[in-house]
N, C-alpha and C positions, 0 to 999 in steps of 0.2 A: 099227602105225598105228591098230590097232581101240581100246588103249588111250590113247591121245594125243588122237583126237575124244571118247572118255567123258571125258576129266579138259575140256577143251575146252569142252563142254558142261555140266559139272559147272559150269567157273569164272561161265559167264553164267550159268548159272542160278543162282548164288551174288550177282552183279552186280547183274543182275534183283530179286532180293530186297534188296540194298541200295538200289537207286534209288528201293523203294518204299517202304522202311522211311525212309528219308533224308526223302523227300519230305511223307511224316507227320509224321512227327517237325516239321518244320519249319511244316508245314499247321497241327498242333496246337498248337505256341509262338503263332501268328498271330492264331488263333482264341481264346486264354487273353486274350491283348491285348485284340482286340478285346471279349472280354466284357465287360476290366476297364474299356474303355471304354464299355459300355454300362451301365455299375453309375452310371460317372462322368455320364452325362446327353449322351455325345457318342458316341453310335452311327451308322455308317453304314452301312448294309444294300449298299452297292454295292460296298465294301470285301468284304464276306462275298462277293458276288459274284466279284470276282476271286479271292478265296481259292480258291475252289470249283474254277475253272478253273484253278488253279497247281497245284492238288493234280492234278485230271484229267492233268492234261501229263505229270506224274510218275509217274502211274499205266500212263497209255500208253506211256511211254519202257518202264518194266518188263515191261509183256505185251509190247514188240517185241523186246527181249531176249531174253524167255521164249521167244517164237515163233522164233529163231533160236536157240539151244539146243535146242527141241523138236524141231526142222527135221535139226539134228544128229542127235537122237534116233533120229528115225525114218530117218534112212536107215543110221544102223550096225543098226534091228534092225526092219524094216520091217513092219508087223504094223497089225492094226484096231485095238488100243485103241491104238497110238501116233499111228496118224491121225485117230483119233474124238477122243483129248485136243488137237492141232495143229487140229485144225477147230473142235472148241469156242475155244480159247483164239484164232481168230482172229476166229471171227465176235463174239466178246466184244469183242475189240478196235476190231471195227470201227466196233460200235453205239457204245462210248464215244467213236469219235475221231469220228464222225458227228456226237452230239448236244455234246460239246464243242466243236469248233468251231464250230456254231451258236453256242453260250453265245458265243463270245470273239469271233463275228463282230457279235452284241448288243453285249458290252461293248465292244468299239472303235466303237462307229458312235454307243452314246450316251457315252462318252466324248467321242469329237469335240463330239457335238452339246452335251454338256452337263459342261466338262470340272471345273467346280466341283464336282460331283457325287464325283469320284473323287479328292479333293486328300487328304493325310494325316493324319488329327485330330493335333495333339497333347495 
């Protein structure tokens, strides 16, 4: 059993690492665009906005992964540096899902208010 939660664990934290790689990966396609639009004379900095918070989302799906992989960790081998790493990596978590949904509670509000603001250059 003790082996089946390590591979278990191993898989999210392999998952974790894709959601986040994934999430860049696609963040930084977005962000080449956008620059090539800003070479072009048709820049929108609210666009860079939402990027900002698409990436965040992707980033906290992966610490929540990580944190239930580590969560696995520590209880097959229960120890202080498995809880000091499970405590860092939450309260990281927490400060990002804090100030990003701030961000995405901004961008939906001036959205509404101002939805030309957020339309798609082409």
């Amino acid at each position: 059993m003790y082996f089946v939660l390590e591979q278990i664990a191993a898989f999210i934290s392999i998952i974790s690492l894709a959601v986040v790689v994934y999430g860049t990966l696609i963040a930084a396609v977005e962000f080449i665009r956008l620059e090539l639009q800003r070479l072009h004379g048709r820049f929108n900095i609210q666009l860079l906005r939402v990027l900002r918070a698409d990436l965040g989302a992707y980033l906290l799906l992966g610490l929540e992964l990580l944190i239930a992989a580590d969560i696995i960790k520590t209880i097959l081998e229960p120890g202080y540096k498995e809880l000091i790493v499970l405590a860092g990596i939450v309260v990281l978590r927490t400060v990002l899902s804090f100030f990003l949904n701030k961000e995405i509670l901004e961008i939906d509000h001036e959205r509404h208010e101002h939805p030309e603001l957020f339309c798609k250059l082409q």
